[in-house]
C-alpha positions in Angstrom: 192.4 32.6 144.3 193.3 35.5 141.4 192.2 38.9 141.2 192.8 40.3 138.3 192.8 44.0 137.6 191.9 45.0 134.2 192.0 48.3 132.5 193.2 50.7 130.0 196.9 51.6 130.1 197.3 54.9 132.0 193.9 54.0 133.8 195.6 53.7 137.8 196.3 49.8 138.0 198.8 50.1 140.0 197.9 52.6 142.0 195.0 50.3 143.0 197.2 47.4 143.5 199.5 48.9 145.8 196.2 49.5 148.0 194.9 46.1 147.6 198.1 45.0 148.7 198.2 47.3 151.8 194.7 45.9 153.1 195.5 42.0 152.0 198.8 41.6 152.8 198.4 38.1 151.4 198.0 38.8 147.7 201.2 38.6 145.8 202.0 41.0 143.2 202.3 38.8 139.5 205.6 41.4 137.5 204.8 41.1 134.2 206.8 41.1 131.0 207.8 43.7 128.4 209.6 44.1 125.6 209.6 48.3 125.9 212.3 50.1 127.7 212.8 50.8 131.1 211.6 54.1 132.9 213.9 55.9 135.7 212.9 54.9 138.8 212.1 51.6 137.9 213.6 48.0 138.6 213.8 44.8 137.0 212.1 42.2 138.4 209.7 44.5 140.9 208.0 46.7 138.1 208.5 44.6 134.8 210.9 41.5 133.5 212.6 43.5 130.6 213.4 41.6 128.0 214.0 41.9 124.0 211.6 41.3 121.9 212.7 38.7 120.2 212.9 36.6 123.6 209.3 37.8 124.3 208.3 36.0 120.5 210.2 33.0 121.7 208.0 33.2 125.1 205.1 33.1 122.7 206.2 30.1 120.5 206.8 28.3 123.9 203.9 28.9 125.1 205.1 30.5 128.2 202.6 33.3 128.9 199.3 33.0 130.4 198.1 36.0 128.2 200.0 38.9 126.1 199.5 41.7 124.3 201.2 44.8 122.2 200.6 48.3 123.2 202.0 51.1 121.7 204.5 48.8 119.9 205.6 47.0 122.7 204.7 43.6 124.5 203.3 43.2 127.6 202.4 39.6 129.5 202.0 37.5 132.1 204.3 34.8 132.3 203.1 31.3 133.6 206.3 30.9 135.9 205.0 34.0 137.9 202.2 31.7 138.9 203.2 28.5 138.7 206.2 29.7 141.4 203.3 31.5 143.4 200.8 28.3 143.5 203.2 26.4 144.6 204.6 28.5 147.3 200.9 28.7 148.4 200.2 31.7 147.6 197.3 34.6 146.5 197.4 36.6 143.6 
C-alpha cells in the first residue's frame, strides 16, 4: 500500500508524516531527491538525497524517478530505488 501526501511546499508535509509514522509504525518514510542545497540541521539520506543537478537530469534521461519536479529553481523527486528497495523488503509506504 502507498500513501501519498500531497501539498504545496511550506504547507506541513512533514510535520504530518512524522505523525503518521508515530501511529503506523509500519509505513516507511520514501527521502526524496534534490538538487537544492542543504539546510543546517539536516542529513543526507534521512531528509533529502542531495545531489547536483546535472546527476538529477541524468536521473531523468534514465528514467529513474517515479515523479519530479522544479520548485523555486531546484529539483525535487522520488526515486524508483526508494521503492523498489521498500517493496521488496516488504514494506509500507
Amino acid at each position: 500500500m502507498f500513501l501519498v501526501i500531497c501539498a504545496p511546499s511550506g504547507a506541513g508535509k512533514t510535520t504530518v508524516i512524522k505523525e503518521i509514522l508515530k501511529i503506523f509504525p509500519f509505513f516507511k518514510f520514501s527521502v526524496s531527491a534534490t538538487t537544492r542545497k542543504i539546510r543546517k540541521g539536516e542529513q543526507n539520506g534521512k531528509d533529502y538525497y542531495f545531489i547536483t543537478r546535472q546527476d538529477f537530469e541524468q536521473k531523468i534521461k534514465n528514467n529513474e524517478l517515479v515523479e519530479w519536479e522544479i520548485v523555486y529553481g531546484d529539483y525535487y523527486g522520488t526515486l524508483k530505488s526508494e521503492i523498489d528497495k521498500s517493496l521488496s523488503d516488504g514494506l509500507d509506504f
